[in-house]
C-alpha positions in Angstrom: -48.6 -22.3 11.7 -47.9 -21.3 8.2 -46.4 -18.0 8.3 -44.0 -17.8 11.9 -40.6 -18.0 12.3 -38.5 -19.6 15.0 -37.3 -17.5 17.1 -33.4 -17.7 15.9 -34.5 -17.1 12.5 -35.5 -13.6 14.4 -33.6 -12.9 16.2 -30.7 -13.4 13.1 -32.6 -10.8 10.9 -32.3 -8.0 13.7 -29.1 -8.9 14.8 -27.5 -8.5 11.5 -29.7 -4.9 11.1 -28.2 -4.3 14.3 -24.9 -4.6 13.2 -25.4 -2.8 10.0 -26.8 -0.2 11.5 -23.4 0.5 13.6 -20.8 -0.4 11.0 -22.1 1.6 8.1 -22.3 4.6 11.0 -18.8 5.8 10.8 -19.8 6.7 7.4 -22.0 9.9 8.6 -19.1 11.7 10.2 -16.8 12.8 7.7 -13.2 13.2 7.7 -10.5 15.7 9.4 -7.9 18.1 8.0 -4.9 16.6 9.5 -1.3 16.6 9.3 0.9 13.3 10.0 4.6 13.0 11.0 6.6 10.1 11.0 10.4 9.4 11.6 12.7 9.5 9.2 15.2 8.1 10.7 14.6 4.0 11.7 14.2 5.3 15.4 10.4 6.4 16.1 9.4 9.5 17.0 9.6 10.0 20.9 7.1 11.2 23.6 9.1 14.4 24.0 9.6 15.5 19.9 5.4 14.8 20.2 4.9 17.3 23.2 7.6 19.5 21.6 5.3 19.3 18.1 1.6 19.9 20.1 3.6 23.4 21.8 4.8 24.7 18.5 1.3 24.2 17.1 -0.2 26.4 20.6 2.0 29.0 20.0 1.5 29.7 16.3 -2.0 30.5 17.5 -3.5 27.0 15.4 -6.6 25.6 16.9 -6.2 21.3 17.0 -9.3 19.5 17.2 -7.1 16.6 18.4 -3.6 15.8 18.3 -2.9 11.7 18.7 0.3 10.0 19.6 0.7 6.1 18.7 3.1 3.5 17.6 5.7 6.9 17.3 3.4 9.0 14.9 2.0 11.9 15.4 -1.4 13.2 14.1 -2.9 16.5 14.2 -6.4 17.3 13.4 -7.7 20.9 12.2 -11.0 22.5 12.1 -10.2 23.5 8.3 -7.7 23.1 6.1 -6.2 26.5 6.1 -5.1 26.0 9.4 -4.0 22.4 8.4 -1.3 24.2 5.4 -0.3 26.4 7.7 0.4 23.5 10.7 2.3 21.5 7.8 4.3 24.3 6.5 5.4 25.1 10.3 5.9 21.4 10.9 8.3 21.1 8.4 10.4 24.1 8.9 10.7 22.7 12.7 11.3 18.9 12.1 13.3 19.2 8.6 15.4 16.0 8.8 13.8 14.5 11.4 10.6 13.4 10.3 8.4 13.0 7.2 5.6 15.7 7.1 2.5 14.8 5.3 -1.3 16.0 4.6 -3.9 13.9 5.2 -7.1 13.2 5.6 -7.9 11.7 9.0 -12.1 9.4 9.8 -13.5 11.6 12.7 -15.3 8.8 13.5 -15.8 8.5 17.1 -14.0 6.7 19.6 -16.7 4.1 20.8 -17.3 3.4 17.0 -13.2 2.9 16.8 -13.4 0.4 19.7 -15.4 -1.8 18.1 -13.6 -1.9 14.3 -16.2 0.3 13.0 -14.6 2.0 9.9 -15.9 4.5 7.2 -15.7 2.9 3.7 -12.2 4.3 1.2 -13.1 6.8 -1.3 -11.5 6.7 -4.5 -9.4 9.3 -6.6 -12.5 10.4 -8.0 -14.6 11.4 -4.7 -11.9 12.2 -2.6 -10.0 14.0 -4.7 -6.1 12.9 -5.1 -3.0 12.3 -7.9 -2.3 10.3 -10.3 1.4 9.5 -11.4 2.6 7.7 -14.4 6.5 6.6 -13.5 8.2 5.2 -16.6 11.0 2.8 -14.7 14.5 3.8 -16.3 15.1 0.6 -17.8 19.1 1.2 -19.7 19.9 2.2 -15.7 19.0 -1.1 -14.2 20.7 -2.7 -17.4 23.7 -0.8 -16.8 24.2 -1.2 -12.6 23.9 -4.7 -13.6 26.8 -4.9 -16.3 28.8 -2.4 -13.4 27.9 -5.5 -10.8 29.2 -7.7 -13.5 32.7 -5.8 -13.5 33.1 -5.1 -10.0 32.7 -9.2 -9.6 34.8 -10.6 -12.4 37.6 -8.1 -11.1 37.3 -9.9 -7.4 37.0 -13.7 -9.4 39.8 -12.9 -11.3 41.6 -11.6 -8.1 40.8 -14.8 -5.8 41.8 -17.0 -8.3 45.2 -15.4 -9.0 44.3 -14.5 -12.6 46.7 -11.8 -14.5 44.3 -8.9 -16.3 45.0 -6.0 -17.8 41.6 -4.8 -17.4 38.0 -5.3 -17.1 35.6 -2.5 -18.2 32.4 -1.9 -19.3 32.3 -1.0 -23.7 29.4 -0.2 -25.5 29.0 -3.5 -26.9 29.3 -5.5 -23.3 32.3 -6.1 -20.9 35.5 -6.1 -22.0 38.2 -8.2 -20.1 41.9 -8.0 -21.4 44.4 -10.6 -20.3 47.9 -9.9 -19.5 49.1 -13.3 -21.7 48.1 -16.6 -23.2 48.7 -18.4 -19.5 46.0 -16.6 -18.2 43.2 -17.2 -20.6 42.3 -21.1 -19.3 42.4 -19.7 -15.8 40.2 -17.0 -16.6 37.8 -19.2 -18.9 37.7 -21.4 -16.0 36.6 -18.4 -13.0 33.6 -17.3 -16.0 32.1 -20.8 -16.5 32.2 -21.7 -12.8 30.8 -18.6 -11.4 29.2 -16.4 -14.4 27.4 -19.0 -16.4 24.4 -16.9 -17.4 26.9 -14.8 -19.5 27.9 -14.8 -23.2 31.3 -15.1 -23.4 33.0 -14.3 -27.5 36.8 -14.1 -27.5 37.5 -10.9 -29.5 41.0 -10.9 -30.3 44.3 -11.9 -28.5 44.1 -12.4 -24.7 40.7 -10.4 -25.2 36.6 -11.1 -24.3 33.5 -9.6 -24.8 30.9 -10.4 -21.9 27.3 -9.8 -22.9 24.0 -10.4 -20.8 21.8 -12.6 -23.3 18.1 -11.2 -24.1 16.5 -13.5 -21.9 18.9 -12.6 -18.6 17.9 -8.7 -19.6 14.1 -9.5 -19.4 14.8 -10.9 -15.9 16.7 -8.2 -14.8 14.1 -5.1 -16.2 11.5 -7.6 -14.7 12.6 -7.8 -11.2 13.5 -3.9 -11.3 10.0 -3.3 -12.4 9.2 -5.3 -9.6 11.2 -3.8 -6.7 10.3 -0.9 -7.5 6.4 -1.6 -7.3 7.6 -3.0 -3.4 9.5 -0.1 -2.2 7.1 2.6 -3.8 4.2 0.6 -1.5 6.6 1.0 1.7 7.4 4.6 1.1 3.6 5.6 0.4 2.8 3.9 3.5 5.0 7.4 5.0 2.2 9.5 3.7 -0.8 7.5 5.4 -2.4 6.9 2.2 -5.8 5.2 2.9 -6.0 2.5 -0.3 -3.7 3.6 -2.5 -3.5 1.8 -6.3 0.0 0.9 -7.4 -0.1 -1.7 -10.4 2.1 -2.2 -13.2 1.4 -0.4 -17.0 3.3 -2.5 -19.6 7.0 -3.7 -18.9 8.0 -0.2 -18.1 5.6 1.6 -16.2 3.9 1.9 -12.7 0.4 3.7 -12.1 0.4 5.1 -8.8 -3.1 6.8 -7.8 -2.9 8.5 -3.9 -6.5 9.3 -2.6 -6.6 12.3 -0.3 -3.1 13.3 -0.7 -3.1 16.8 -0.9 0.4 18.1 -0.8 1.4 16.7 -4.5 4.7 18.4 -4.2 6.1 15.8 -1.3 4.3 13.2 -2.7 6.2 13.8 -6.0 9.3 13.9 -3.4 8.9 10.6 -1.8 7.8 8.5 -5.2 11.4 9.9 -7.0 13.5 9.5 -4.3 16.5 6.9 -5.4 18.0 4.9 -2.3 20.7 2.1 -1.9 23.2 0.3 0.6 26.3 -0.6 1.5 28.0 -2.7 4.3 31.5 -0.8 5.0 33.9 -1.6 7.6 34.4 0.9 10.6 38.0 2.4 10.9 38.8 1.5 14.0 42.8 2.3 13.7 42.5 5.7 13.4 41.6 8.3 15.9 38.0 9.5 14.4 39.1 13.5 16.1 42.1 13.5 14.2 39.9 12.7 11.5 37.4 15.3 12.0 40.0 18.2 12.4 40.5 17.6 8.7 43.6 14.5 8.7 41.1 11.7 7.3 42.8 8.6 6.9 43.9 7.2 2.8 41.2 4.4 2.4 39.0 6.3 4.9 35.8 8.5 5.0 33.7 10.3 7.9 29.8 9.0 7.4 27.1 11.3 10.1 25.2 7.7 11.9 21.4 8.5 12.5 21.8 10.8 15.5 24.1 13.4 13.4 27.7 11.7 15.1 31.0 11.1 13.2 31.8 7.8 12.3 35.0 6.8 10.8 34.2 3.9 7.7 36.9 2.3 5.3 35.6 3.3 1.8 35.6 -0.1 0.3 32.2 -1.7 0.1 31.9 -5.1 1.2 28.7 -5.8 -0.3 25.3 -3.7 -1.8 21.4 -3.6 -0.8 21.3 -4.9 -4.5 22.9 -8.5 -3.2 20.6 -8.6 -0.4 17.6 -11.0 -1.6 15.6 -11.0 1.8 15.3 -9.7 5.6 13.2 -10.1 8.4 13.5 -8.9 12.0 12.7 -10.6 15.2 15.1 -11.2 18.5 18.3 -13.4 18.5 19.7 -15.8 21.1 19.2 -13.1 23.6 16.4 -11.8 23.2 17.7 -8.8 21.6 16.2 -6.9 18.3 17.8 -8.6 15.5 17.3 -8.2 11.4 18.1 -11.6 9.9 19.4 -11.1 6.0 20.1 -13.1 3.4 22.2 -12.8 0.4 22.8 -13.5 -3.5 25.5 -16.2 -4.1 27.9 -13.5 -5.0 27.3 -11.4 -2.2 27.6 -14.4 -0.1 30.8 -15.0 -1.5 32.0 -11.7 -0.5 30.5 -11.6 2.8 32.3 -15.2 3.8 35.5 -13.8 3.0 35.6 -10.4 4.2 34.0 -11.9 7.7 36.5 -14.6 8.3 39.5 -11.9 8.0 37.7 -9.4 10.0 36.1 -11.8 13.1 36.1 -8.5 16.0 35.9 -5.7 14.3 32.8 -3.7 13.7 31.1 -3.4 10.4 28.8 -0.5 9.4 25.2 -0.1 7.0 25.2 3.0 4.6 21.8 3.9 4.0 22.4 6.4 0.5 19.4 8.4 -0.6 19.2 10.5 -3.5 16.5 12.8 -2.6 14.7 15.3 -4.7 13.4 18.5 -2.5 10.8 21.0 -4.4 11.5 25.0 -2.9 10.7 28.3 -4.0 13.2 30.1 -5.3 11.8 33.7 -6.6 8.3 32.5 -6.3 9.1 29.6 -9.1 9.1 26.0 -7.4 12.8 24.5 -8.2 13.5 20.7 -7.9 16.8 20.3 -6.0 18.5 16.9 -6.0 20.9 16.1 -2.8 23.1 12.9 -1.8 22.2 12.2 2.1 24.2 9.2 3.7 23.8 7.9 6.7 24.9 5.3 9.2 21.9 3.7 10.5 23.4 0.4 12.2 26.5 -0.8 13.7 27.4 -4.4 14.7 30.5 -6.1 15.6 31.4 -9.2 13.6 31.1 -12.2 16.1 31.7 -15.3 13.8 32.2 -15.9 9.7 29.1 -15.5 8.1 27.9 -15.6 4.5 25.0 -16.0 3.2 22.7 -15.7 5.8 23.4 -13.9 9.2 21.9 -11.2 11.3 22.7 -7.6 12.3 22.4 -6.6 16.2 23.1 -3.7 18.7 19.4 -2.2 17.4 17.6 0.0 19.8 14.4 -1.8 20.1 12.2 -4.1 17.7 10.5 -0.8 15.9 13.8 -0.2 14.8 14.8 -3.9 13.7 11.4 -3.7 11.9 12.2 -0.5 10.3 15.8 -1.9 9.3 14.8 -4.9 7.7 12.2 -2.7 5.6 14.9 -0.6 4.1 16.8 -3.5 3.5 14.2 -5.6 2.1 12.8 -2.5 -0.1 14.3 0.4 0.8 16.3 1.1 -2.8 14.8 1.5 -6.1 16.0 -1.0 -8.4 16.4 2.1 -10.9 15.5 5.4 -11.3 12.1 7.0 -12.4 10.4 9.4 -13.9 6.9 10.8 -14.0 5.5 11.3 -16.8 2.0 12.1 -16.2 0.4 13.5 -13.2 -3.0 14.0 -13.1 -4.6 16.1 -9.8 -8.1 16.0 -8.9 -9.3 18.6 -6.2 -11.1 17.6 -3.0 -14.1 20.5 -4.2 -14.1 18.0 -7.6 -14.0 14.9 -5.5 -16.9 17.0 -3.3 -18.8 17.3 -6.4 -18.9 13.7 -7.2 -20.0 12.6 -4.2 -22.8 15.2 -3.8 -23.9 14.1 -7.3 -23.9 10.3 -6.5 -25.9 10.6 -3.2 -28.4 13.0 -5.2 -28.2 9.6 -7.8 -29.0 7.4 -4.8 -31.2 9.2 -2.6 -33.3 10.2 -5.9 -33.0 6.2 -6.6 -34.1 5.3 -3.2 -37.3 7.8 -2.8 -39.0 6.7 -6.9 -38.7 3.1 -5.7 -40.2 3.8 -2.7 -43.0 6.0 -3.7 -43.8 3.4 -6.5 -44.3 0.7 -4.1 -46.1 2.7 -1.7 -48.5 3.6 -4.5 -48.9 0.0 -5.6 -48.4 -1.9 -3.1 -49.8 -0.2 -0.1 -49.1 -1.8 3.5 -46.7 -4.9 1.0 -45.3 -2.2 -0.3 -44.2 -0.1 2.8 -42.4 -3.8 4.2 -40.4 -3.5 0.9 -39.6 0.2 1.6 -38.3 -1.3 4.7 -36.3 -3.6 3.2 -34.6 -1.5 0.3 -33.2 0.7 3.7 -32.1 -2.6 5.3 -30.3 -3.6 2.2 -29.0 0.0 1.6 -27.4 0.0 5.0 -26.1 -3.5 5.2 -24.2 -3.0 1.8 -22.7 -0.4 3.2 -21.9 -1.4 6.6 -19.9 -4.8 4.8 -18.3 -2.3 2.1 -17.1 -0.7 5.3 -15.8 -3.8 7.0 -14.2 -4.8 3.8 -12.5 -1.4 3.7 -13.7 -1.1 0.2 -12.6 1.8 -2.0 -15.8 3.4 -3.1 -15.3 4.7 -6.5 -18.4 6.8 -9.0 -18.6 3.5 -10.6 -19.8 1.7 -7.3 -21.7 4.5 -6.2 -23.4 3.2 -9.5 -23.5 -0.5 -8.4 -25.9 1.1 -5.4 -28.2 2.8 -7.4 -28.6 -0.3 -9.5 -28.6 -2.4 -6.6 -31.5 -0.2 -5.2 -33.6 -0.7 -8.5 -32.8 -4.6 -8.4 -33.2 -5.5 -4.8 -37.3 -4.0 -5.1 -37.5 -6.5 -8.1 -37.8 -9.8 -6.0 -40.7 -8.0 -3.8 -42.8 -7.3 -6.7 -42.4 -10.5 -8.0 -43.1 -11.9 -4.3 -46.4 -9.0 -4.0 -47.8 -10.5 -7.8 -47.4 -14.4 -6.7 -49.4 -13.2 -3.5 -52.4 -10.9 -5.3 -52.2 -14.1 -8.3 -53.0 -16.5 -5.1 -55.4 -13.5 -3.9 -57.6 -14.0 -7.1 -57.4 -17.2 -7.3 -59.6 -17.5 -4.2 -56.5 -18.3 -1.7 -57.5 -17.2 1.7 -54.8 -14.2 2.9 -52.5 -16.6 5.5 -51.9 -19.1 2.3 -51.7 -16.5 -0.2 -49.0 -15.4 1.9 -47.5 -18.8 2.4 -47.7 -20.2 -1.5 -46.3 -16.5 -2.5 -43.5 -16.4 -0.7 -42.8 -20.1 -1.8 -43.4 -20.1 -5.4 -41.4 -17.0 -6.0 -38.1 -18.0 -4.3 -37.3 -20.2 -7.3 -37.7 -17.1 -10.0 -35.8 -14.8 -7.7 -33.2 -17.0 -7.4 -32.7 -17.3 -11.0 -33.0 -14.2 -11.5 -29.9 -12.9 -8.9 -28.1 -16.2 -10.0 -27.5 -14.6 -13.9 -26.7 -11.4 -12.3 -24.4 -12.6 -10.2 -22.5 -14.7 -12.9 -22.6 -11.4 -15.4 -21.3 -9.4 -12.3 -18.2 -12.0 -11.5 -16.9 -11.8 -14.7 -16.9 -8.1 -15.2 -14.7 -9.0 -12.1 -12.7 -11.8 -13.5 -12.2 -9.7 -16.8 -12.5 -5.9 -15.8 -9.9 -3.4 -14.4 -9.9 -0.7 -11.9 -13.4 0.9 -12.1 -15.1 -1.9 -13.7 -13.9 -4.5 -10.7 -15.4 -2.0 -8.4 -18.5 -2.0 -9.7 -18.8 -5.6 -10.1 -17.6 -6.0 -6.3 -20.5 -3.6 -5.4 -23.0 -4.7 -7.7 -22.2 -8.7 -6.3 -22.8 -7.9 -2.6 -26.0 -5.8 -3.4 -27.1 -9.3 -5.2 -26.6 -11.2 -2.0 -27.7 -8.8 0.8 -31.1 -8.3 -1.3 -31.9 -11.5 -1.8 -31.3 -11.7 2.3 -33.5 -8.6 2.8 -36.0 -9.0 0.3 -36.9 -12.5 1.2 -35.5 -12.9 4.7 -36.6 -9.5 6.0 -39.9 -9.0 4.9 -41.0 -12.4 5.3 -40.2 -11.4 9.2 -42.0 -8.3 9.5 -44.9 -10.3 7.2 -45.4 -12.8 9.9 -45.3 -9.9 12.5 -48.1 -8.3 11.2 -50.1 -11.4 9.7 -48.8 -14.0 10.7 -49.5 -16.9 13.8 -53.2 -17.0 14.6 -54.3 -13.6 13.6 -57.5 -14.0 12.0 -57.1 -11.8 8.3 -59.8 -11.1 6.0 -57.9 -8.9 3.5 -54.3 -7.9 2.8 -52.6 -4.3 2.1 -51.6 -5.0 -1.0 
């Protein structure tokens, strides 16, 4: 039989329908007002703070759709979003310090849809409405903290290795290091070219240097703060729940950051600011910490709050900096108990070794320092205020030496070694920055876009189809057929994919719509040329089909090439409608050829005596 498929070759076609069908579903229901909360702190929120949250909600009269507890965030859907506002502004007065407060919108796509992976597809800043920052990275900041690393270590060199200086500071012109007399100068010479090779030393005058950072050390340095900040920006958005957010480098000094369905620009403006470090400190364990607390702090000494708002007494010298960490991972230790593994810079390792073999016993403390930047209103004007926080978020007694790699222990639980090694990994900005553009685009704008590109594809969709109807008759119905099958397997796969569905690939469909209804035309011509030809209507069928695979084919090929390099060489936009246009190439030329051809055979296919075709 000419025109019958196997029975896999079936079955395949309405399997896959079947599953577009359900993953491009979640796409029909929308999202939620919601508001999100997670710790600040690197302990997770608890059951009780949750239930504490979902009361204060009740009793300010706010109606949730659906509050959800997991993995120690909380989210709480609304109804609208005026009662979403007022939810966050409540939520923040009441959890201030404890936990990060954010706007968001939450999928309401339904539970059973959920259990099976079924997601909707990412909107983009343009259809969901959003910001848009521009951060210019504070370059002469990084350049500088590295110059001050540069003093702080040629000071301890010069110390181990017995060397006599009058000083070592930082000048305009580089680092200058004065020598107490002509003995000390090989000594010193020596401790630079052994341990600070990558700097330029010029001798300036009697028993006096000039340290300077050559050009190509600088690059490396405004590099690789360029580049920790891109990492620690993509942690801390991950507070705000930001489905697909876009954070790429703009020339050597500037980060694009684009937040899709962020709504409360204010904290978002917050969180992307916010300048954060470490230190390792020893705790001062001779001292009575009351004593210190009733106002009789120790010389040498300081009182730090730890993460539950306690006194802890820490010696003010710093043993080493987040800056010297280069890497940290959690995971358990010897017994099974939340660990974060770290390792260190040679310098810090140095340190570390030393300070560890004098102090084998004795506790040793991490200072987590933020700089944070709070937006209020102060006389109905919104006023940035900037506050030092410092906290003590882990203490852990020194068991052995250690240098350059060792771990940190006496965590809570694994969530918090997880968080840990996060804010040790990327928890500081490698400098300061600034924004210097914001651009806001409102969720009624977004509304607007996406109202005008389903009117685009639905106006699209019902031309083509009343074209082929018109035309082609019973052919031209299978094809309608098929431009829906292709419509909703592209967007069940851009759903799988978690795509971010941008006006630009909303214009990838439309012309995906027109293109996928060119291969059945030229399949419906090759059939009415074998029609004329005096073909009966099985083998008209059978030769059409065949004879017009090879011209489709083509055909899709050259689009597909054009499409991949708008990938290879487009940015942003461009890249998303080459991704959409691509898989609209490849599920029609499975629809149009696959799909029909089954639904063909259906209806005239097998042993069916036919004396004339709908077409």
């Amino acid at each position: 039989m000419q025109n019958h498929f196997p029975l896999w070759k079936n079955a395949l076609v309405l399997i896959v329908l079947v599953l577009g069908i359900l993953y491009s579903l979640p796409n029909l229901f929308g999202n939620d007002p919601a508001v999100q909360l997670a710790s600040t702190g690197a302990n997770p929120l608890a059951q009780s703070q949750a239930d504490d949250v979902q009361a204060s909600l009740n009793n300010a009269g706010l109606t949730v759709k659906a509050f959800e507890f997991n993995d120690g965030r909380i989210l709480a859907r609304f109804n609208n979003t005026d009662e979403q506002l007022k939810a966050a502004d409540l939520l923040r007065d009441k959890m201030s310090g404890k936990a990060t407060v954010a706007l968001n919108l939450a999928p309401a796509t339904p539970n059973w849809l959920s259990a099976i992976g079924a997601k909707p597809m990412y909107l983009g800043l343009d259809l969901r409405g959003g910001v848009h920052f521009l951060l210019e990275v504070d370059m002469e900041s990084a350049v500088k903290q590295a110059e001050e690393r540069y003093v702080n270590d040629i000071r301890a060199g010069f110390r181990d290795a017995k060397v006599r200086y009058q000083s070592v500071s930082k000048e305009v012109d580089g680092i200058k290091i004065s020598l107490a007399n002509d003995e000390s100068k090989e000594a010193a010479l020596a401790v630079l070219d052994k341990d600070f090779r990558n700097l330029d030393i010029a001798e300036r005058g009697d028993n006096e240097f000039i340290a300077t950072i050559p050009e190509r050390y600088l690059k490396e340095i405004k590099k690789s703060a360029l580049g920790q900040n891109i990492t620690t920006l993509r942690n801390r958005i991950n507070e705000l729940g930001v489905a697909e957010p876009i954070i790429q480098q703009q020339g050597d000094s500037r980060i694009v950051v684009q937040l899709p369905g962020v709504q409360d620009t204010a904290h978002a403006k917050e969180l992307l600011g916010t300048t954060a470090t470490l230190e390792y400190r020893l705790v001062d364990t001779e001292h009575d910490i009351q004593s210190a607390i009733a106002g009789h702090v120790p010389v040498g000494s300081r009182i730090y709050p730890d993460k539950n708002g306690n006194p802890v007494l820490l010696k003010r010298s710093v043993i080493v900096t987040g800056d010297q960490i280069t890497d940290a991972s959690s995971g358990l230790d010897q017994d099974g108990s939340p660990a974060v593994f770290i390792t260190l810079d040679n310098i810090g390792a140095k340190k570390m070794g030393k300070f560890t073999q004098e102090n084998i016993g004795k506790p040793m403390a991490v200072v987590f320092i933020e700089y944070k930047s709070e937006t209020k209103v102060v006389d109905g004007q919104k006023v940035q205020h900037k506050e030092k926080v410092e906290k003590v978020i882990s203490i852990a007694t020194i068991r052995d030496s250690f240098s350059k790699r060792f771990q940190t222990t006496g965590l809570d639980n694994t969530q918090e070694a997880r968080t840990l090694a996060l804010l040790l990994r990327a928890g500081a900005l490698a400098a300061p920055v600034e924004i210097v553009e914001e651009r806001t685009v409102g969720p009624s704008l977004g509304q607007e876009n996406i109202d005008q590109g389903v009117t685009s594809i639905t106006v699209g969709f019902f031309l083509v189809v009343f074209f082929m109807l018109v035309y082609y008759r019973g052919f031209g119905l299978i094809a309608n057929f098929a431009l829906l099958f292709n419509l909703v397997v592209l967007t069940a796969i851009l759903s799988l994919l978690q795509a971010t569905l941008t006006l630009p690939g909303m214009a990838g469909i439309v012309l995906t719509l027109g293109m996928a209804v060119d291969a059945n035309v030229l399949i419906n011509e090759r059939i009415r040329e074998e029609l004329r030809n005096g073909h009966g209507p099985q083998a008209s069928i059978y030769i059409g089909y065949e004879k017009a695979f090879g011209t489709i084919l083509d055909s899709n090929t050259t689009t597909l090439l054009v499409a991949l390099v708008l990938f290879g060489f487009g940015t942003g936009p461009v890249k998303g409608f080459a991704v959409v246009l691509s898989l609209g190439i490849l599920t029609s030329m499975f629809t149009a050829i696959t799909g029909t051809r089954m639904l063909v055979n259906w209806i005239y296919g097998g042993e069916k005596p036919v004396e004339k075709l709908s077409i």
